[in-house]
C-alpha positions in Angstrom: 42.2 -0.7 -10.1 39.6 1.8 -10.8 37.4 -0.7 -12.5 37.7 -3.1 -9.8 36.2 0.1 -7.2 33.5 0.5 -9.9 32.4 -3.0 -9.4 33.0 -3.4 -5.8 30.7 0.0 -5.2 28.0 -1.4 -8.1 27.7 -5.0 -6.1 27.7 -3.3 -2.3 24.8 -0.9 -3.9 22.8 -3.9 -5.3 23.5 -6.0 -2.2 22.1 -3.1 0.0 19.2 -2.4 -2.7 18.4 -5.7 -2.2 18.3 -5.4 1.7 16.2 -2.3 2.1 13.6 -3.5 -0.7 13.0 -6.9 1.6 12.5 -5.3 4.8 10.3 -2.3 3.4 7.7 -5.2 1.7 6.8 -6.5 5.1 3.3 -7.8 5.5 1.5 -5.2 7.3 0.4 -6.2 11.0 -4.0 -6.8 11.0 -4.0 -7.0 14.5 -2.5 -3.4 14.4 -4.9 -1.2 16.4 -4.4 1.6 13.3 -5.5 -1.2 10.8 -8.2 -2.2 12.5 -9.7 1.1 13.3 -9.3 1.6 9.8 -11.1 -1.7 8.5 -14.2 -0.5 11.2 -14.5 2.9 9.9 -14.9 1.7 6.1 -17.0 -0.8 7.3 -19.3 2.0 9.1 -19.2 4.2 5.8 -20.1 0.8 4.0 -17.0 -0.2 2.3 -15.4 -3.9 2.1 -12.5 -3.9 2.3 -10.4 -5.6 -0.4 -6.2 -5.1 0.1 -4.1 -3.9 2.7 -0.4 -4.1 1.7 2.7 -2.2 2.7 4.8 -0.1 -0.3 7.9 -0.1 -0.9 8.7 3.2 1.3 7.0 1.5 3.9 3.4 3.1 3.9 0.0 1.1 3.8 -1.8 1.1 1.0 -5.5 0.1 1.5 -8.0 -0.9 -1.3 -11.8 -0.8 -0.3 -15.1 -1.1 -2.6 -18.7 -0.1 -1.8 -21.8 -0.5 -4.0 -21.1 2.3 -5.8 -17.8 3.9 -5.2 -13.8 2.0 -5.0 -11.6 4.1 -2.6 -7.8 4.3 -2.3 -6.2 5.2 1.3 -2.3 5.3 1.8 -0.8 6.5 4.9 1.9 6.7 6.8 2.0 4.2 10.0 4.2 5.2 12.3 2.9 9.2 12.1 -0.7 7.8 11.6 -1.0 10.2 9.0 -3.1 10.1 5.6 -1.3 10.6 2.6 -4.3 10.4 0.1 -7.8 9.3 0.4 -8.9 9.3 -3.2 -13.0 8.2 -3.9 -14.1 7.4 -7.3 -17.0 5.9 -8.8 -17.2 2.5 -9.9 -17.3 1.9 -13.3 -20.7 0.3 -14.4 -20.7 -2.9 -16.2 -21.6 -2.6 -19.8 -22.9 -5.7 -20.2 -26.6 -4.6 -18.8 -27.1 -3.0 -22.6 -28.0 -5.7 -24.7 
């Protein structure tokens, strides 16, 4: 009897799992007025940008390039909140050394 709760309970998780991991990979809206305030301000500081996806807790995730530096944004939608803004430099092709 026991082992048959075990189961039960381990197949309800996975089945819920399952569930919340679908609806949290949702394709994030473009034509959200967040996004696209976001896409226009890279694009004033010179940045293309390259990715927009949502993660699996539900944020946005944004992945921009300009000549010289990649940038990572995540934040939180619904609070219209950053959660990082990291800038690094891009790394320089190594080819240019022969």
């Amino acid at each position: 009897m026991r082992l048959k709760l075990i189961i039960a309970f381990a197949v309800l998780a996975t089945a819920l799992g399952v569930y919340l991991f679908e609806e949290n990979i949702s394709e994030p809206d473009m034509d959200d007025p967040v996004i696209q305030q976001l896409i226009e301000q890279l694009a004033a500081e010179g940045y293309e940008v390259l990715v927009i996806e949502s993660t699996l807790l539900g944020r946005l995730k944004v992945e921009a390039h300009s000549e010289k530096f990649e940038r990572e944004i995540v934040l939180a939608p619904g609070a219209g909140t950053f959660l990082r803004d990291e800038i690094s430099p891009l790394e320089e092709d190594d080819t240019d050394d022969d």
